[in-house]
SELUMMI-902976 format. One line per field, with one value per atom (N, C-alpha, C): residue number from 0; residue in three letters; atom name; x, y, z. Coordinates in steps of 0.1 Angstrom, whole numbers. Layout:
REM residues N
resi: NUM_...
resn: ALA_...
name: CA_...
east: X_...
north: Y_...
up: Z_...
END
This chain:
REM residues 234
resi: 0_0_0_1_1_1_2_2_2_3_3_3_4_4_4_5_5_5_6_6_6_7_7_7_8_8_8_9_9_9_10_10_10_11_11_11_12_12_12_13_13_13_14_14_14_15_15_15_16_16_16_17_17_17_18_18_18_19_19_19_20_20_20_21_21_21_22_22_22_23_23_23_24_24_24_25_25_25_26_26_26_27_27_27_28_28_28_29_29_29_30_30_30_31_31_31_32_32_32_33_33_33_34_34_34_35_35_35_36_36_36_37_37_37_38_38_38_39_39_39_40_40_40_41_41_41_42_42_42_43_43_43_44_44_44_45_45_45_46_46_46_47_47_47_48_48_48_49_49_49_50_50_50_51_51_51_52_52_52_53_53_53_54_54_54_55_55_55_56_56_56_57_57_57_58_58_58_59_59_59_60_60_60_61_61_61_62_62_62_63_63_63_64_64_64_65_65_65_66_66_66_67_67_67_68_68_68_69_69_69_70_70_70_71_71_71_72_72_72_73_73_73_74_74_74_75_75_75_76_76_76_77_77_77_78_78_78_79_79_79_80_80_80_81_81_81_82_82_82_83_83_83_84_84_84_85_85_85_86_86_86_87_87_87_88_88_88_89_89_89_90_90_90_91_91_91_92_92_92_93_93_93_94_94_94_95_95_95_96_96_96_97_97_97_98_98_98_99_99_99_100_100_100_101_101_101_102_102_102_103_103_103_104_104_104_105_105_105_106_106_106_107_107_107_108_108_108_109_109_109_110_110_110_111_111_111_112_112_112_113_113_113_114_114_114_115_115_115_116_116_116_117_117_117_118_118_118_119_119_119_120_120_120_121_121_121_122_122_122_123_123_123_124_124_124_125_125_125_126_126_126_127_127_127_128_128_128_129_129_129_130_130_130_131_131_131_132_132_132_133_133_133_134_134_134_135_135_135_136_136_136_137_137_137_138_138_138_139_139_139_140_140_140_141_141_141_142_142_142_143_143_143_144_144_144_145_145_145_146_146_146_147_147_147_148_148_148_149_149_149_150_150_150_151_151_151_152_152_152_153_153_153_154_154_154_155_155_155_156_156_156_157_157_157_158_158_158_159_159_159_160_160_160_161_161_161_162_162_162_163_163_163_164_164_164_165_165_165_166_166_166_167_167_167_168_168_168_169_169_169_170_170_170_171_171_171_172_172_172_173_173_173_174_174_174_175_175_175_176_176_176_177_177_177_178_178_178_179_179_179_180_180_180_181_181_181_182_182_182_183_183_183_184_184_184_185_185_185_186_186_186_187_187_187_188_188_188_189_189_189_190_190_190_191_191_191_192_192_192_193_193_193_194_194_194_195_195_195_196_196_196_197_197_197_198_198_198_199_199_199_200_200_200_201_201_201_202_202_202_203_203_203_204_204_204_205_205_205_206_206_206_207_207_207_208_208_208_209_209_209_210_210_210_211_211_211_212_212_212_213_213_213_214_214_214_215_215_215_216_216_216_217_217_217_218_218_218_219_219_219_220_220_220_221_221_221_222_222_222_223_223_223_224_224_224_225_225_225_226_226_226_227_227_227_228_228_228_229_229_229_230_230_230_231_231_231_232_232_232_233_233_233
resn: UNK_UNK_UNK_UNK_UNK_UNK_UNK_UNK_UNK_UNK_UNK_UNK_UNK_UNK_UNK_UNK_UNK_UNK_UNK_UNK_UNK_UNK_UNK_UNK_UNK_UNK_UNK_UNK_UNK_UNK_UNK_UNK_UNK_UNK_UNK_UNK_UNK_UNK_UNK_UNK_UNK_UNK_UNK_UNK_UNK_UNK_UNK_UNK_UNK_UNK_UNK_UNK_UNK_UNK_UNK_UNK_UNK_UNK_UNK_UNK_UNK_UNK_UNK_UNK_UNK_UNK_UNK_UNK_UNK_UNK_UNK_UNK_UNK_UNK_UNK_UNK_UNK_UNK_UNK_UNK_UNK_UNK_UNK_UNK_UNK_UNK_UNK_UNK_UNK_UNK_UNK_UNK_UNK_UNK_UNK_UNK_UNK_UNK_UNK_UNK_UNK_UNK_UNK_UNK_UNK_UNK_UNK_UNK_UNK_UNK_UNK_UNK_UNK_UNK_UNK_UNK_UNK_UNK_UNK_UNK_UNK_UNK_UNK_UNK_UNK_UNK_UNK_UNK_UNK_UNK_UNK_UNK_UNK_UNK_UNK_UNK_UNK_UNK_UNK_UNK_UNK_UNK_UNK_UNK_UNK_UNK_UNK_UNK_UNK_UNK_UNK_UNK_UNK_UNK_UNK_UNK_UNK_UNK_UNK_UNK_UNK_UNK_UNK_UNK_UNK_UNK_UNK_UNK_UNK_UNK_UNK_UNK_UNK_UNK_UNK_UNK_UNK_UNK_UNK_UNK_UNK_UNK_UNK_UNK_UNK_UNK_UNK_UNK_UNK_UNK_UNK_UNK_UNK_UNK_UNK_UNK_UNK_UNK_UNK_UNK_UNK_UNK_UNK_UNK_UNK_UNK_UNK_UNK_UNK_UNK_UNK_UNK_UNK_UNK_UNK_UNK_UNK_UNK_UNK_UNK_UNK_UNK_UNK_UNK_UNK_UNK_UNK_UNK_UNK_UNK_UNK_UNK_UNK_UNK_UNK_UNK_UNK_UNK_UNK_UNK_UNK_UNK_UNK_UNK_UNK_UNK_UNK_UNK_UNK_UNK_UNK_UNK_UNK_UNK_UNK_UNK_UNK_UNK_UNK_UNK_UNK_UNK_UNK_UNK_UNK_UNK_UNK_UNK_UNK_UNK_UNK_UNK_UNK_UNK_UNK_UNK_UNK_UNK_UNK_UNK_UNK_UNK_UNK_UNK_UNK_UNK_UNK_UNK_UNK_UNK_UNK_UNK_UNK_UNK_UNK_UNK_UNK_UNK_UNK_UNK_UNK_UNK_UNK_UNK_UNK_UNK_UNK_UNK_UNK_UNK_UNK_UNK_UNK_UNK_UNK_UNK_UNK_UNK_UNK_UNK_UNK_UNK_UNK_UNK_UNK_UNK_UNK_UNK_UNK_UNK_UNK_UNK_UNK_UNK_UNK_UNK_UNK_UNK_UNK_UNK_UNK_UNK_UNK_UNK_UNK_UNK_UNK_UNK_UNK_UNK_UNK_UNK_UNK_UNK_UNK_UNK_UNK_UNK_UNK_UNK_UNK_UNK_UNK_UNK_UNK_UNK_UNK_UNK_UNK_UNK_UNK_UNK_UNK_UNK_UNK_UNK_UNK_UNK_UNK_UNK_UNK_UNK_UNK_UNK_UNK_UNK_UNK_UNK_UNK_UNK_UNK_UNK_UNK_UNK_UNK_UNK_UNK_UNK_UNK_UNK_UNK_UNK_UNK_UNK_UNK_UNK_UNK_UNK_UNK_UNK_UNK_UNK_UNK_UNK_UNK_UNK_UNK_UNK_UNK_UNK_UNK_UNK_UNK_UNK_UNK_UNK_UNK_UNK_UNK_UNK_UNK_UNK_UNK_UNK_UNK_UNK_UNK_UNK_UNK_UNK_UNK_UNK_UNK_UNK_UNK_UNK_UNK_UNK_UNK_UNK_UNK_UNK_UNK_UNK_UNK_UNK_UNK_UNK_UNK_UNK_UNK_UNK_UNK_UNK_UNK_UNK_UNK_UNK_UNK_UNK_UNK_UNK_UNK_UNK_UNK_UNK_UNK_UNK_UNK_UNK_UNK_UNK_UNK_UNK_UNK_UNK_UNK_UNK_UNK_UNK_UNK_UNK_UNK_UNK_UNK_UNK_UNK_UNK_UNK_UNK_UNK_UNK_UNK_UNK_UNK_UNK_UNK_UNK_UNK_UNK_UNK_UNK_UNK_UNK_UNK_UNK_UNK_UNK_UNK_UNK_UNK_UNK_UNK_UNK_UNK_UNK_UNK_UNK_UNK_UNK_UNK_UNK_UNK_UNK_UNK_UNK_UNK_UNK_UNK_UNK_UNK_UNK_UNK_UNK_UNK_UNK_UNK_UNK_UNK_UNK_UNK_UNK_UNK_UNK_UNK_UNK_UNK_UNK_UNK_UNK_UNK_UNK_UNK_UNK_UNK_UNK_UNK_UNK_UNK_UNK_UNK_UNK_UNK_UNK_UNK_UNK_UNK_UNK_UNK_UNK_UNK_UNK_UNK_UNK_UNK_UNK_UNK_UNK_UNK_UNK_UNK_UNK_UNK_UNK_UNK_UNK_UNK_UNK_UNK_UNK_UNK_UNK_UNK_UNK_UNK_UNK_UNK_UNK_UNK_UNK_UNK_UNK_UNK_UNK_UNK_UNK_UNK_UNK_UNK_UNK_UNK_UNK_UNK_UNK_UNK_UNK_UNK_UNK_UNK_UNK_UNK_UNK_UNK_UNK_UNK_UNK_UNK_UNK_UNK_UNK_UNK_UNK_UNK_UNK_UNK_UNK_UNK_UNK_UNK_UNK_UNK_UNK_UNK_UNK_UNK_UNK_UNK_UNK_UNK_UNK_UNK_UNK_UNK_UNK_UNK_UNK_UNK_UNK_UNK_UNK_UNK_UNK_UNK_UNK_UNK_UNK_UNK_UNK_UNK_UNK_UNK_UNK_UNK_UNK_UNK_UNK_UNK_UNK_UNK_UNK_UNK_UNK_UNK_UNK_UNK_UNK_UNK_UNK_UNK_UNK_UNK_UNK
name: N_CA_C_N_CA_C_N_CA_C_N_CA_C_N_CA_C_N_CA_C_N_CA_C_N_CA_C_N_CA_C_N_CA_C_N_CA_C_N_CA_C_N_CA_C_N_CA_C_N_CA_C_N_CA_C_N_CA_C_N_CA_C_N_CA_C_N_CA_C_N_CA_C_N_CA_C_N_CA_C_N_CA_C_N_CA_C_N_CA_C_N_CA_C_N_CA_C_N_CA_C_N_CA_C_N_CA_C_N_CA_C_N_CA_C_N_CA_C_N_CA_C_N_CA_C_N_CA_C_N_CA_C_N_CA_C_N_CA_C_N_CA_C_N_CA_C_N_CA_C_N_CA_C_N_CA_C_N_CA_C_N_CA_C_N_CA_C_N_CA_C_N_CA_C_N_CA_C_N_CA_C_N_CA_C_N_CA_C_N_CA_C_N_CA_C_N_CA_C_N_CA_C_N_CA_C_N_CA_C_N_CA_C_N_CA_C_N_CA_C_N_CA_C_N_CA_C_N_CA_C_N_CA_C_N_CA_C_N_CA_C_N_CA_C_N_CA_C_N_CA_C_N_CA_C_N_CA_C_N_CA_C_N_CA_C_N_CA_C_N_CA_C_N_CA_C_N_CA_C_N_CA_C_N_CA_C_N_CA_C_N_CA_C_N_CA_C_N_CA_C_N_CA_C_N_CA_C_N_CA_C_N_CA_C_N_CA_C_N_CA_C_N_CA_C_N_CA_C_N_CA_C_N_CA_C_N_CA_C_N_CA_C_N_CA_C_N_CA_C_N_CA_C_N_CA_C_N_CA_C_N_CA_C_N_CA_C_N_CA_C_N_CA_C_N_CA_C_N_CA_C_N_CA_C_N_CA_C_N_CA_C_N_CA_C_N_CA_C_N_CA_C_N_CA_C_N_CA_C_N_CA_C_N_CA_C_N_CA_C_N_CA_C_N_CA_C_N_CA_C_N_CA_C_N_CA_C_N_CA_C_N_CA_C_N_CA_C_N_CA_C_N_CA_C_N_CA_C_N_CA_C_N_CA_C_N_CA_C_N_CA_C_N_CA_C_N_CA_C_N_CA_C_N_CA_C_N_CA_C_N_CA_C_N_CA_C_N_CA_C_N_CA_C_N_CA_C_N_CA_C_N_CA_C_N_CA_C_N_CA_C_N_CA_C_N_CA_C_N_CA_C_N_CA_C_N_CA_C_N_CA_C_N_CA_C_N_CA_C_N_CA_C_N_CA_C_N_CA_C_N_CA_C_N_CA_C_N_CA_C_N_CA_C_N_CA_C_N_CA_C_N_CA_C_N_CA_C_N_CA_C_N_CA_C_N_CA_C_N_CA_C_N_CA_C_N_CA_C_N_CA_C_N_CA_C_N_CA_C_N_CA_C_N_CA_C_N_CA_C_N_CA_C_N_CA_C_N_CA_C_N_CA_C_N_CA_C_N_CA_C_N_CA_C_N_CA_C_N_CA_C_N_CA_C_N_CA_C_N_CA_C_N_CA_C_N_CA_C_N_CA_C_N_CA_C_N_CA_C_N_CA_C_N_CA_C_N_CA_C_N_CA_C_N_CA_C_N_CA_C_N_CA_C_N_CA_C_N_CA_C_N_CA_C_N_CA_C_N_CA_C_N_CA_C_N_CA_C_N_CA_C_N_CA_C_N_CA_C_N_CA_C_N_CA_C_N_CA_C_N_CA_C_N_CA_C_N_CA_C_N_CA_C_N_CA_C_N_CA_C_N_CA_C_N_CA_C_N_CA_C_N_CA_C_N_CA_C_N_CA_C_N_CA_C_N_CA_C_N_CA_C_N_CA_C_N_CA_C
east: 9_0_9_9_14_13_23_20_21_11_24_21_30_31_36_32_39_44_58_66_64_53_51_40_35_26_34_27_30_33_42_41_48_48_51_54_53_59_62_68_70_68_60_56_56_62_72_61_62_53_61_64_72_88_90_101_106_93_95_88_95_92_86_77_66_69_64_60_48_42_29_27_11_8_-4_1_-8_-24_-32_-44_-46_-44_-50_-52_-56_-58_-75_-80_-98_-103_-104_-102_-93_-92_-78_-73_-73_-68_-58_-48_-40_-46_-48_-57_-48_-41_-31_-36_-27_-31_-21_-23_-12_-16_-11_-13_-30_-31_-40_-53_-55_-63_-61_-70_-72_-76_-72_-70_-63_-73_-68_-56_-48_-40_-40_-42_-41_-34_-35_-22_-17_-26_-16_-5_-4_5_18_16_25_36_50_60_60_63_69_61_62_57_71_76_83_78_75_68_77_76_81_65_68_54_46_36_28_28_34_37_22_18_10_18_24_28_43_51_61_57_42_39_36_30_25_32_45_56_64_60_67_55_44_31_37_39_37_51_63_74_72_63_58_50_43_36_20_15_5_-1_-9_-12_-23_-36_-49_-44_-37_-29_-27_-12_-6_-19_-24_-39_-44_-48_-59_-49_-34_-25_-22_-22_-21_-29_-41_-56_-58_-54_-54_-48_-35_-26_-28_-32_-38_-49_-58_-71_-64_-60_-62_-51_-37_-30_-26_-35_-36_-34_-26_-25_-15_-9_1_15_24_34_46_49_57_57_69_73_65_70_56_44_39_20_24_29_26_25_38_43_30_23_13_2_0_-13_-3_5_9_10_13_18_4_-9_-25_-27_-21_-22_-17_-2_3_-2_-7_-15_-28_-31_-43_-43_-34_-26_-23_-16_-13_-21_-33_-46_-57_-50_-58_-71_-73_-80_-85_-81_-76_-86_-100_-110_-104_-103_-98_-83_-73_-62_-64_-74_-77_-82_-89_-97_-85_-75_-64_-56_-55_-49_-52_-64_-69_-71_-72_-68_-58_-45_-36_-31_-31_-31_-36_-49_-58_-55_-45_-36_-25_-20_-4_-1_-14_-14_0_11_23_30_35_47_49_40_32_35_39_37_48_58_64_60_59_52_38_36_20_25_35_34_45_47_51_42_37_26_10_8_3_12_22_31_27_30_25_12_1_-12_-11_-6_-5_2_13_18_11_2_-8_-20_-21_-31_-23_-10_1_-1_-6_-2_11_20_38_38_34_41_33_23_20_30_31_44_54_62_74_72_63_64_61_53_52_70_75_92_99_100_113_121_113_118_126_116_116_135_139_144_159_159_164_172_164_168_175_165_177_189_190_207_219_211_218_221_216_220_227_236_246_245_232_229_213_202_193_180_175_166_154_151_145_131_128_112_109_119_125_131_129_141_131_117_111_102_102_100_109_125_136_132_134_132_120_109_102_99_106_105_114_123_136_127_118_114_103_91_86_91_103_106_114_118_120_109_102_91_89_82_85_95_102_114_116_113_108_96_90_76_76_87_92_103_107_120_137_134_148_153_159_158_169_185_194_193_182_177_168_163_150_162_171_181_189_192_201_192_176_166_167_164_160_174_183_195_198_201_197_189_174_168_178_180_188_205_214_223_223_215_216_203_193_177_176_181_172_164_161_154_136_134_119_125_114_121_117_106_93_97_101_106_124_128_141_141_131_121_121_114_106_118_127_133_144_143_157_150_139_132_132_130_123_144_153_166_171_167_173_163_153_146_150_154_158_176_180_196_195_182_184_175_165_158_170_174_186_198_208_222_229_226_236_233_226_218_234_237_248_245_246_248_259_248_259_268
north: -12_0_12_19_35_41_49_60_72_82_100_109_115_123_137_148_163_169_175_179_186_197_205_201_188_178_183_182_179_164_158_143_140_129_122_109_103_89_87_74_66_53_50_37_26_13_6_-3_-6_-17_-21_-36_-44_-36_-30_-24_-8_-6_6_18_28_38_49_58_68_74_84_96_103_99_102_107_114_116_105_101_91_96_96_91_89_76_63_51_39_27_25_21_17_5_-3_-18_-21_-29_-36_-23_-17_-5_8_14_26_38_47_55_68_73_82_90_106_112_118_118_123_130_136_144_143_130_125_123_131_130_118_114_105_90_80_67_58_45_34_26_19_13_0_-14_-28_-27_-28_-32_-44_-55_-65_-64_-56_-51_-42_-36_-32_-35_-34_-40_-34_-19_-9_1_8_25_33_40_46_57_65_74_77_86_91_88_80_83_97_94_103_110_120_122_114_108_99_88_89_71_73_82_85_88_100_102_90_78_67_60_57_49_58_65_76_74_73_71_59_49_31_30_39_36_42_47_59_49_40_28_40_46_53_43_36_28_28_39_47_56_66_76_67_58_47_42_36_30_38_52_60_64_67_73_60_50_36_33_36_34_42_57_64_59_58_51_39_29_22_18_31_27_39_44_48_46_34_31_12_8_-7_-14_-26_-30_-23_-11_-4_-12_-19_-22_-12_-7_4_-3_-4_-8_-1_10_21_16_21_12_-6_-16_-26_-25_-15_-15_-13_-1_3_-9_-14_-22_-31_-36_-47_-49_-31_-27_-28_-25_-28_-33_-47_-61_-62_-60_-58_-49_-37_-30_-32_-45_-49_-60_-66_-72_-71_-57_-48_-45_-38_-35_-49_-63_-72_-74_-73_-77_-79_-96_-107_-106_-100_-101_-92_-81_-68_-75_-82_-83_-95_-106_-113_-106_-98_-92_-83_-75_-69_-76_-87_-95_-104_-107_-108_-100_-87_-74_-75_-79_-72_-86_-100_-109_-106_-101_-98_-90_-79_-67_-68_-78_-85_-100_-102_-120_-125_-119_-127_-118_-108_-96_-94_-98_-99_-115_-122_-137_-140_-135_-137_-131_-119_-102_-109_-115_-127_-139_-144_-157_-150_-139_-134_-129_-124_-116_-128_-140_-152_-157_-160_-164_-155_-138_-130_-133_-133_-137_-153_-164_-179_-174_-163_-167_-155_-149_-145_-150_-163_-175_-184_-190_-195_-203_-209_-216_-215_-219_-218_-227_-243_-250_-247_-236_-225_-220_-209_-199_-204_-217_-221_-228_-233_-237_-225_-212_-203_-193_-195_-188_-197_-209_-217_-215_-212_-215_-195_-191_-173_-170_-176_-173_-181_-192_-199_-190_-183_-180_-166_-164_-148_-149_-157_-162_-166_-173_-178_-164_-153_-140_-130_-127_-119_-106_-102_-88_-88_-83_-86_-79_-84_-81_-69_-57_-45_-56_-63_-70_-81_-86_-89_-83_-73_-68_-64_-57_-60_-73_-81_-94_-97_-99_-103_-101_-81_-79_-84_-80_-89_-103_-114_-127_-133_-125_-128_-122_-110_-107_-117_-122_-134_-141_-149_-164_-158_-149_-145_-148_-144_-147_-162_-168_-184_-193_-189_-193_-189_-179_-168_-182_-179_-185_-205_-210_-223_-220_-211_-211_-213_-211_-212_-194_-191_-181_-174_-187_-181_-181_-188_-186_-175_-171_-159_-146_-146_-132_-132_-141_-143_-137_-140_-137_-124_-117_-106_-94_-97_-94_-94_-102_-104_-94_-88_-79_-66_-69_-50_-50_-63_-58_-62_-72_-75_-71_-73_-75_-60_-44_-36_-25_-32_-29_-18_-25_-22_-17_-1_3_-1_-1_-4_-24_-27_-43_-40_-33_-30_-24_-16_-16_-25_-33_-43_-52_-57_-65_-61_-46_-41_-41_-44_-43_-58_-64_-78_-78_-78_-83_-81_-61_-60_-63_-68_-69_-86_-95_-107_-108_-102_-99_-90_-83_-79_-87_-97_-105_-121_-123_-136_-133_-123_-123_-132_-146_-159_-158_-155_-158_-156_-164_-163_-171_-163_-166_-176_-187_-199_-188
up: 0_0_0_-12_-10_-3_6_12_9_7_4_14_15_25_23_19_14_25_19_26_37_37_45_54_52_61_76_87_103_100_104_103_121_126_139_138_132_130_116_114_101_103_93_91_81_85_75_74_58_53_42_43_31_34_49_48_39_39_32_42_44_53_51_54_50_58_64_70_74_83_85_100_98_111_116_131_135_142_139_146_156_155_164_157_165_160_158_150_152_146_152_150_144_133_129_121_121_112_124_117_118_114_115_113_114_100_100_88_88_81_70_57_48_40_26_20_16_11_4_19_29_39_46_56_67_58_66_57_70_63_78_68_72_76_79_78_81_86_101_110_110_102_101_88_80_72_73_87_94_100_100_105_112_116_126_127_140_138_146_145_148_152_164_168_181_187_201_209_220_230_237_236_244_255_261_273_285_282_292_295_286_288_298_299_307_319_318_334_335_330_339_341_337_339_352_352_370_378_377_387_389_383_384_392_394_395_410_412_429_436_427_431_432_425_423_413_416_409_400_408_404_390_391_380_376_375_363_354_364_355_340_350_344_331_333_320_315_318_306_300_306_295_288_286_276_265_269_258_249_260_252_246_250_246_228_229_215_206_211_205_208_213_216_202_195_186_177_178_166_176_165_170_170_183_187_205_206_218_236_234_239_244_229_227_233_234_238_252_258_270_282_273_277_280_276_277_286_284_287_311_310_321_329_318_328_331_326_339_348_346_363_373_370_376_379_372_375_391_388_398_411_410_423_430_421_430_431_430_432_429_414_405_395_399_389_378_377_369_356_363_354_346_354_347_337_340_330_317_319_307_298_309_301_290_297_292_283_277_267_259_260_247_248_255_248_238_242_234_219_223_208_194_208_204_195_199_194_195_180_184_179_177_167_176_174_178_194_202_215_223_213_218_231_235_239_254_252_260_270_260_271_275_269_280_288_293_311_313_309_314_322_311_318_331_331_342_350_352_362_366_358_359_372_366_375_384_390_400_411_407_412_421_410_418_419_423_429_424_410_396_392_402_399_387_391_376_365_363_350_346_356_355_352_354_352_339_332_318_309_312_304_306_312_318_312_309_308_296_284_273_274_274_278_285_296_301_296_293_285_276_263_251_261_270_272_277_283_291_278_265_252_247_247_236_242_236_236_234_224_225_224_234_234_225_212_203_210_206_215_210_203_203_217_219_235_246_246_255_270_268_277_286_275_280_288_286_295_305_307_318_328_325_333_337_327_329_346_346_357_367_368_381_382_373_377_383_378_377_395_395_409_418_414_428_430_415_411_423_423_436_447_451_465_470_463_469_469_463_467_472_480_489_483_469_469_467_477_475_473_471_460_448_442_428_425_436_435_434_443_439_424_426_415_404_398_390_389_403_405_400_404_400_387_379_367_357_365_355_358_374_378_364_365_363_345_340_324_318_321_315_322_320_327_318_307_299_303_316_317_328_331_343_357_351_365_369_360_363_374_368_372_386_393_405_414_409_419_417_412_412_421_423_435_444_447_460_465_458_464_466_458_462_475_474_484_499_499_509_512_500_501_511_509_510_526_534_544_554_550_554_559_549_546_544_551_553_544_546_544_531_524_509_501_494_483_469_460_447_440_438_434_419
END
């Protein structure tokens, strides 16, 4: 699908299809469609035709990532549902993060109803590009309802591949991070709890990709390491 875009257009993103890059102003998403604007006026977009969006985020989406990191959990909410309610499904690291971050915060505020349903849009959202992004985000879901041997078959393969790579793919890079604070708890909560630091460690000093993961994972360590003195890392 052609794009054009005139020079003197406002444009904010670019968007690759077949690898080929345009220049456009974004919209929104409305149902399966992108919804951007160019020379040639307003026009959707098959987001399944879409490789990339390259866009800068929304200043919602940073305040919510400072609410979520304050543990403001109400704010986080309310600025991640903005974001993702009008950019849920565009693949841009951002827009996933966003949706992705509603379930943990659905979590936090303990309820499981809400996080299930999040978590079913965001699946819906990124049935291919997402696949990885939901089976931690399921894991967080099971170790919630202390469905560990869930969590540890949706983490195995996840955690696996991240330990094998040497420089970590940005389509993965927030998955990492959060998979090691799971699989952290995963072990916290069966007591091994040189494997639970070591995890948690892990997202702070290799995986610190996600910041709000990189958080909780210095919390739970260092709360592990002032609780358990003796705790050493094989």
């Amino acid at each position: 699908m052609a794009l054009g875009c005139a020079a003197s257009a406002q444009t904010d993103a670019t968007v690759f299809i077949k690898g080929q890059g345009q220049a456009v102003k974004v919209v929104g998403v409305t149902g399966t469609s992108l919804m951007v604007k160019t020379e040639f006026g307003e026009q959707g977009l098959p987001l399944a035709q879409i490789q990339e969006v390259r866009m800068a985020p929304p200043p919602e989406f940073g305040q919510g990532l400072a609410a979520y990191g304050a543990k403001d959990y109400a704010k986080a909410q309310s600025l991640f549902k903005t974001v993702a309610d009008k950019y849920r499904g565009m693949p841009a690291t951002w827009a996933q993060q966003a949706s992705g971050n509603l379930v943990e915060i659905d979590l936090a505020l303990n309820d499981a109803a809400k996080a299930d349903a999040d978590y079913a849009a965001f699946v819906k959202a990124y049935p291919a590009g997402g696949t990885t992004q939901a089976d931690v985000l399921a894991a967080r879901i099971a170790v919630s309802k202390k469905n560990f041997d869930v969590a540890k078959q949706k983490l195995g393969a996840i955690t696996e591949a991240a330990l094998k790579e040497k420089t970590v793919a940005p389509a993965n890079a927030l998955a990492f991070s959060q998979a090691f604070v799971v699989s952290g708890q995963v072990k916290e909560a069966e007591g091994n709890l040189a494997g639970a630091l070591e995890d948690y460690l892990r997202t702070v000093t290799l995986f610190f990709h996600d910041r709000a993961a990189v958080t909780v994972a210095q919390e739970r360590a260092d709360a592990l390491r002032s609780q358990h003195p003796e705790i050493t890392i094989p």
